[in-house]
Structure formats: C-alpha cells, structure tokens
C-alpha positions in Angstrom: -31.6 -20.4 0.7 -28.6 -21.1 -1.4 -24.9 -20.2 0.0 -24.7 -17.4 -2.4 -28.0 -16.0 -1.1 -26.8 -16.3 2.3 -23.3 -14.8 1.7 -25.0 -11.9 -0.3 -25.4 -9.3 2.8 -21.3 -10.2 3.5 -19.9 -9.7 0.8 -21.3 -6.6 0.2 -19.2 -5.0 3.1 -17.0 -1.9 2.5 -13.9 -2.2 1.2 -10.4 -0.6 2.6 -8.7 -0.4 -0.7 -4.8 -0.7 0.6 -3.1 0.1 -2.4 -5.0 2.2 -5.5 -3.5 6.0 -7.4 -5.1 8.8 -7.9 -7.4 8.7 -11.1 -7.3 11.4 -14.2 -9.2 14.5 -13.8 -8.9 14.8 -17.7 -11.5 14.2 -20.4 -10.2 11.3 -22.7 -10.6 10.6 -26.2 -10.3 7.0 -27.5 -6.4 6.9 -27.8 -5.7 8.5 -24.3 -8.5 6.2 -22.3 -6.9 3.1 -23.9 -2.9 3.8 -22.8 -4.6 4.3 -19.1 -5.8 0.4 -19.6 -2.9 -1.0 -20.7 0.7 -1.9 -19.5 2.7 -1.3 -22.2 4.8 1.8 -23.4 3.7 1.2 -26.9 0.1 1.5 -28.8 -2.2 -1.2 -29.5 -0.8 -3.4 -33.0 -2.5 -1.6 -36.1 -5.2 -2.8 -36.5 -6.3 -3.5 -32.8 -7.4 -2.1 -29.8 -6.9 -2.3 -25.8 -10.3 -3.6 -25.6 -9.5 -6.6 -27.6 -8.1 -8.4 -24.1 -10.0 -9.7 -20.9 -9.8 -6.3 -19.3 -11.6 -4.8 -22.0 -14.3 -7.2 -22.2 -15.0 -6.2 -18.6 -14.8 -2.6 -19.2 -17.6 -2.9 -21.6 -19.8 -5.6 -19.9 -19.5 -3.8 -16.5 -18.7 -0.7 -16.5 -20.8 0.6 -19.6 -24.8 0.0 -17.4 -22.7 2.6 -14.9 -23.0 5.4 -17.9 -26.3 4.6 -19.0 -25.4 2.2 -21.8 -26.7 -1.0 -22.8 -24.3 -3.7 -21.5 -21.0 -4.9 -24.1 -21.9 -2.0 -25.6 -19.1 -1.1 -28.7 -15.6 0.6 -27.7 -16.4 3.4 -29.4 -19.7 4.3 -28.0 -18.7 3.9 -24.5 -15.7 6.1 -25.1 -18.1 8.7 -26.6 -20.3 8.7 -23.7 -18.1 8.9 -21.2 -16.7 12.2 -23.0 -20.5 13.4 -23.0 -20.6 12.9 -19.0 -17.1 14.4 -18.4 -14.5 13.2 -16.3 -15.6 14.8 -12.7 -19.5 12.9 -13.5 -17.5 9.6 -14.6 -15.0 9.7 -11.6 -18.0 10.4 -9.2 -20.4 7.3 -10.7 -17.5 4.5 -10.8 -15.5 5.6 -7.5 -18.6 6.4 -5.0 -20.6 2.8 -6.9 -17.4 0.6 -5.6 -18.8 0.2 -2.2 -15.3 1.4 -0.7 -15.1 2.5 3.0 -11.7 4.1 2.5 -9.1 4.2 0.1 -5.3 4.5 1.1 -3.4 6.7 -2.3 -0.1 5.9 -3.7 1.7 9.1 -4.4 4.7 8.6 -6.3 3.3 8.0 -9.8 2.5 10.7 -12.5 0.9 12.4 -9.5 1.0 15.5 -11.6 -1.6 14.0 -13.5 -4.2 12.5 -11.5 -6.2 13.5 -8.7 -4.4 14.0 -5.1 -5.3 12.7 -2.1 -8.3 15.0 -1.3 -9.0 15.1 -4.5 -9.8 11.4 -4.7 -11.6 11.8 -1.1 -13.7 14.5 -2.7 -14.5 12.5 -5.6 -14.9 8.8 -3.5 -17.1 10.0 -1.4 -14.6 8.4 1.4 -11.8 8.9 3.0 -8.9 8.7 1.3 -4.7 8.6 3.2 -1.3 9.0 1.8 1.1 6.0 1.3 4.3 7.7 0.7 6.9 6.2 -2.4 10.4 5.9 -1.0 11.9 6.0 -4.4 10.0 9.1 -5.4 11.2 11.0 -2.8 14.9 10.1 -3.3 14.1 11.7 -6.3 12.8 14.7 -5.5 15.5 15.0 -2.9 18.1 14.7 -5.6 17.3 17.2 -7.9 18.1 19.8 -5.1 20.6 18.7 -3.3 23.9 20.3 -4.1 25.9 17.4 -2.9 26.8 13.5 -2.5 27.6 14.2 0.7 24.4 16.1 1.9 22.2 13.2 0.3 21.8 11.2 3.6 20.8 13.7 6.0 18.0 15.6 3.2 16.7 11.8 2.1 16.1 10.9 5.6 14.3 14.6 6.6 12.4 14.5 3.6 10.9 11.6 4.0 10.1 12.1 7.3 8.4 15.0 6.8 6.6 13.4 3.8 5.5 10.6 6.3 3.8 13.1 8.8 0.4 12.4 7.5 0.6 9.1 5.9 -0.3 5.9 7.0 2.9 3.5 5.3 5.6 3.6 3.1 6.2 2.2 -0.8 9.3 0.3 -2.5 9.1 -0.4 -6.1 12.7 -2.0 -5.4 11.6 -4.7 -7.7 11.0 -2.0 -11.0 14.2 -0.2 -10.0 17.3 -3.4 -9.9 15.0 -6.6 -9.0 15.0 -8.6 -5.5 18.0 -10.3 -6.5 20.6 -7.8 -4.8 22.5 -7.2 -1.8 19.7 -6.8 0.8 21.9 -5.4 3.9 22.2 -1.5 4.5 24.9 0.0 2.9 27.5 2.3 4.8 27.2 5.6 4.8 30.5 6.3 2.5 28.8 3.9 0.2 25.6 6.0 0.1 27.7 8.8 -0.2 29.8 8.0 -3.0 26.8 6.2 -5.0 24.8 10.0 -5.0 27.9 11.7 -6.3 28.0 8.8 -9.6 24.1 9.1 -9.8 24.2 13.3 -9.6 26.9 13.3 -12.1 25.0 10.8 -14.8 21.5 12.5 -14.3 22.8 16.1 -14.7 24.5 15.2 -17.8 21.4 13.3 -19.1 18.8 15.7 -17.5 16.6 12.2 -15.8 16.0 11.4 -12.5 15.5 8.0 -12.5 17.1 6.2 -9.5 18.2 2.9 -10.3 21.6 2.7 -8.1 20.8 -0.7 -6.2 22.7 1.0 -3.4 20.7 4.0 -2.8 17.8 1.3 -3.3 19.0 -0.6 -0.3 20.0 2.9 1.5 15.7 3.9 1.1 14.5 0.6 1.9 16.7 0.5 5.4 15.6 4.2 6.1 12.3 3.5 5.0 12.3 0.8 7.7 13.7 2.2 10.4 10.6 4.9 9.7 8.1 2.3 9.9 9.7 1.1 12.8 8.7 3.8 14.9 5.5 4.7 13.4 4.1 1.6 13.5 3.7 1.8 9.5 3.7 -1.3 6.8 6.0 -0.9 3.8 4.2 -1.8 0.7 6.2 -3.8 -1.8 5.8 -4.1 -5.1 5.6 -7.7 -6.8 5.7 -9.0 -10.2 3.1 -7.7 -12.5 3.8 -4.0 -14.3 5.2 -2.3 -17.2 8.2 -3.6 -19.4 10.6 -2.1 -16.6 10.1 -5.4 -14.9 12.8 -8.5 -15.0 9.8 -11.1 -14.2 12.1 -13.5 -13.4 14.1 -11.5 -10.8 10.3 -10.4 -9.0 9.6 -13.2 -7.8 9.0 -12.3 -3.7 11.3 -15.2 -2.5 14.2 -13.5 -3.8 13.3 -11.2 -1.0 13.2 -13.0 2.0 16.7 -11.4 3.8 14.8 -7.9 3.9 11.7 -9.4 5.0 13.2 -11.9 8.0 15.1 -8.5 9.1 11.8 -6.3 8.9 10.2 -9.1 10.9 12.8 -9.0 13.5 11.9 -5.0 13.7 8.0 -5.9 13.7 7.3 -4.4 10.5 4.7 -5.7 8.5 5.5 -5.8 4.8 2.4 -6.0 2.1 3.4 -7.6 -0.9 1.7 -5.8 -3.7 -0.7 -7.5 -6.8 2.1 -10.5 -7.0 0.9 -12.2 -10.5 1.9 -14.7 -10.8 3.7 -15.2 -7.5 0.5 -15.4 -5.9 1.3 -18.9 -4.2 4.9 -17.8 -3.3 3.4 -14.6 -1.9 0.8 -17.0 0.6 3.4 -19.0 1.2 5.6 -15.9 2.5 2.4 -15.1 4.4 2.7 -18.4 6.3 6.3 -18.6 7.1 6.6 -14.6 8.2 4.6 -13.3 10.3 5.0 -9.7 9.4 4.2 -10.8 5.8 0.7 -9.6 4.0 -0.6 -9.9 0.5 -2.9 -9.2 -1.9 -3.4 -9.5 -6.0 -4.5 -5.7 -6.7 -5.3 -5.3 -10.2 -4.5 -8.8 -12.1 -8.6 -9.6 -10.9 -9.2 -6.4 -13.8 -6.7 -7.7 -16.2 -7.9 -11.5 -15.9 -11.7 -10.8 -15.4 -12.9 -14.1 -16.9 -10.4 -16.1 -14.7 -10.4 -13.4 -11.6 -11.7 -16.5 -9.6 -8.7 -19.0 -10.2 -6.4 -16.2 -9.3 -8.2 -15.7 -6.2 -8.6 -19.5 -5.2 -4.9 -19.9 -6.3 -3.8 -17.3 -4.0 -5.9 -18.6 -1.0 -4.9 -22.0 -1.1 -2.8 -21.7 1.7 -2.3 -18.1 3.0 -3.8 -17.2 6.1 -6.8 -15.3 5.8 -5.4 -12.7 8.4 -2.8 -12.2 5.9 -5.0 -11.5 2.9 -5.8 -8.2 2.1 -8.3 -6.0 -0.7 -6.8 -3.4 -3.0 -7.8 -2.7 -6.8 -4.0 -0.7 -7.7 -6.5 1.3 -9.9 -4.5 4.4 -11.4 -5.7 7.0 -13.9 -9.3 5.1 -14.9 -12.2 4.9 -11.9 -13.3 2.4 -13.8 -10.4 0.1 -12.5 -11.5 0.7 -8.8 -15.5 -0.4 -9.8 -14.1 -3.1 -11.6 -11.4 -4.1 -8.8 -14.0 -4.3 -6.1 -16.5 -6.3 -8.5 -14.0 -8.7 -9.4 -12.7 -9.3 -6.2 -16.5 -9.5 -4.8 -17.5 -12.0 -7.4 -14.1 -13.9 -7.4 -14.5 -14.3 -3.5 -17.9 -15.9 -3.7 -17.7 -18.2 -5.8 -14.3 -19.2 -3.9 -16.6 -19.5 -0.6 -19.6 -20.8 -2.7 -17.3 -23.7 -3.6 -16.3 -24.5 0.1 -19.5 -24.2 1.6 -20.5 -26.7 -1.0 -17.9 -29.2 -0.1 -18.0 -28.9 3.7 -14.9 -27.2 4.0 -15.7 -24.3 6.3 -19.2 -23.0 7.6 -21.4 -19.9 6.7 -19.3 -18.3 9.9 -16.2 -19.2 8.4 -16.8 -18.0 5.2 -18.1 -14.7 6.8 -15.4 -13.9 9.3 -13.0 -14.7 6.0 -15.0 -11.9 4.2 -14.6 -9.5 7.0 -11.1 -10.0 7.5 -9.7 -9.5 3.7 -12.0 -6.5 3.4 -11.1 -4.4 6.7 -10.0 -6.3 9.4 -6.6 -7.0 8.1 -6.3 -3.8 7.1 -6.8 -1.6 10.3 -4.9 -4.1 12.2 -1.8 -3.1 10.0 -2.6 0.6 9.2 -2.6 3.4 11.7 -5.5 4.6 10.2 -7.4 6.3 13.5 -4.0 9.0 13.8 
C-alpha cells in the first residue's frame, strides 16, 4: 500500500470551513461569473478573460465533470451549462460535493447579494454560523445615529446584539488604514470627536465607508473585550484582496501589539488567507499562543502551486494552530475547489514526509484531523 493509499480514508474527513461568504443565488452570464473570480475592480484586458489565470484552469478542469461536462472543457461552454442548471442546482452540486461538515459565514460583505446564513445551510446541506464584521456594523450603526456623541454606546449595543448568535468576530483593519497604526484603545472623547468628522464627510458625500484609524482601533478594542467574555476568536484579515490593500503595510507582524494584548485577554486571533505572509503568519503561530492561521482562498487562485503554498505555510507552525477555510464568496465553485485544493495540497505535503521519515502514518493522521476540525472546535463555541 502506498502512503497515499493509506492516507486516502483521512483525508477525506469533513471539513469546518472557518472563514467562507455567502454564494450568489443569481443566474450569471459570462461577464457577471467572471467579476465573482477575480480581484480586481476592473474587467479582464480586451482581449482576455478571467479564465486565462491558474484559477481558471481549475475551474474548468475541476469543477466542469461536477455539471456534466467533459473535463477543461471551453469557458464558454461551462458558463452556458451552468446557466442551463440554474444557480439553486449549481449551488446545491459544488457546496453539498465539498465534503464540508459545517461552514462558519462571514456577513459583512455584499450580503445583499448572496445567500444568508440559512440560506447557505439550506443549500450546504450543513450547518452553517454567523461570524459577525466589526467594521460593518460601525457602519450600519452610523447611518442612524444622530450623533458623535451617541456613537459609543449604539456601536457597542449593536454589536452585541449582532453577536447573540454568532460564533466570533471579523476585522478587515488591514483593508480599512493597514497594521501599521496606533494599536492601543483610543479614549472615549477621541472616539467621540472622530464620529462627528466621519458623520460630517459621509453625509456630504452620501458613503459609508469607515476608514478613521481611530474608530478602527475603537471596534477592534470593543470587539475584544466581546470576545473576551464569549469566549469568541476574532478573525483578521491578512494580505491577499482587492486593490484596497497596501501589501506592504499587511504584513501580520505589523500587528503584534494587538495580538500580545489579546493574548493577555485569552483571545485567540485567526489570521485570515495571509498570501504571502504565510511564513510570518506560522511564525506568529509559534511565538503567541492565542495565534491561528490559515491560507483560505490563495490554494483556488494558485491551483497548480496550491502545494508549495501549503508546505510553505507548515514549515514551522504548529499543527494545532493550522486551520481549513476556502474564503469562497459569491461562486460555490470556490468552496469545491477550496476543499479539493487544500485536500490534494495536504497529501502530497504528508506523502513527501512519510517518504522521508519525517513523521509516521499516525502523525500524518492526527495532523489531518487537527487542521480539518480539531483546531476549529477547540476555538469556536460552536455546541451554544
């Protein structure tokens, strides 16, 4: 029996995918199901196409046998037939053939135009829980509150109430003013006066958006204070995303004051897809011990190389740090790929160990269990 043979029944397990988004109810033409595969604001160059890219070899090599299609088929085709299915038929074949166990949803993205929580239960097959944005609730909060001054108090009951069902808490801090900022809590007078600037400017320019680093720090101390007492993780976001992100400045080590003082309050922060701070992220996960990682959706937008990234990013994090997610959002074809990727990546990580003598067939199964549930229900409340 060969070590893949032998590994086949492990790494088959069920997957708690920590991080993913709800995934488009809508039926998509060509144009609309390429801008769900890509991270850019902007269309493909004339003349090209999204599946011109690792991603969307993979999309047509894997994911086109799940509609009845000969594999590698042409863009085109596999576009067409998914329209033929319909979305509901095409959610229901990709999420319920990932071989998740549960899926925990983050909210605070375009969440008028994706599937909810239930609705991504319903169409999963699995349970499905809510990991609640901090920054999208500031937001919400904002748009109704009449004052600076009131900010404080309806940020901090909102997101309590928002937290009453969920399982953890979400900072895109590093979209929003990067890791390199002040990292302590701000007064409140500070808070205060920084809603009255940010009311002002968004009511003139009729957007949102919250960007003040000081209402950034303000959610991420109330955020983990929350946690605190709920026993949640925060979710950070890390490096790879859309051109809102300063690379440079995303880079997890810049974060270290907010994590040693979340590790003092025995919260345990999950850093989020970290391409291509994977090493620093596993380095993090060695020197804090409230530190967890993972590398989300990179495995779907590196396919081909989805195996260095995974070797890279275990070459020294502990394997009780390491957790699964596919960050899949508006395509379930980004959570069947996530989990195939990660699958395949893993064993031919393990394959290469067991082949050199580094670790046994135990090893290399209790490593399997632990980044595909164990990690995860040790850090999630997910039996309230």
């Amino acid at each position: 029996m060969t070590h893949t043979d032998a590994l086949a029944g492990a790494i088959a397990t069920p997957l708690i995918d920590h991080h993913c988004h709800g995934v488009s109810p809508a039926d998509l033409d060509f144009k609309r199901f390429q801008a769900l595969f890509s991270e850019s604001y902007r269309p493909p160059a004339p003349g090209t196409t999204e599946f011109q890219k690792p991603l969307g070899l993979a999309i047509r090599r894997f994911c086109a046998p799940v509609l009845d299609l000969e594999p590698s088929c042409p863009a085109e085709a596999y576009v067409e037939r998914r329209l033929a299915l319909g979305a509901a038929e095409v959610n229901r074949r990709f999420l319920r053939g990932s071989g998740l166990d549960s899926l925990l949803v983050d909210t605070g993205l375009r969440s008028s135009e994706i599937l909810d929580v239930p609705g991504m239960a319903e169409s999963a097959g699995r349970p499905a829980r809510e990991v609640v944005r901090i920054e999208a609730v500031a937001e919400e909060v904002a748009q109704s509150c009449g004052s600076g001054a009131a900010f404080p108090r309806a940020f901090a009951d909102r997101l309590a109430e928002r937290a009453q069902g969920a399982v953890g808490l979400k900072t895109i801090v590093a979209y929003r003013c990067t890791f390199k900022i002040d990292q302590t809590a701000p007064s409140e007078a500070e808070v205060v006066e920084a809603a009255d600037r940010w009311f002002a400017a968004a009511s003139f320019a009729g957007k949102w958006r919250l960007e003040d680093p000081t209402i950034v720090r303000h959610g991420l101390w109330l955020g983990g204070e929350l946690c605190r007492q709920r026993k949640f993780p925060m979710q950070v976001h890390v490096g790879f995303g859309d051109p809102d992100v300063y690379m440079h400045a995303c880079d997890p080590t810049h974060f270290t004051d907010f994590i040693a003082a979340m590790e003092k309050w025995e919260v345990a922060i999950t850093l989020l897809h970290n391409y291509p701070f994977q090493r620093e992220a596993a380095w993090l996960s060695e020197v804090f011990q409230n530190v967890y990682y993972d590398v989300g959706v990179i495995l779907n937008y590196a396919a081909p190389m989805s195996r260095d990234i995974l070797g890279e990013a275990l070459e020294m994090g502990k394997f009780s740090k390491f957790l699964y997610s596919s960050d899949a959002f508006g395509l379930s074809e980004l959570y069947y790929l996530g989990a195939l990727l990660f699958r395949r990546g893993l064993q031919q990580v393990l394959d290469r160990w067991l082949e050199e003598d580094f670790c046994s067939l135990k090893d290399a199964e209790e490593l399997i269990r632990l980044v595909a549930y164990e990690n995860a229900r040790r850090i999630y409340p997910l039996n309230t």
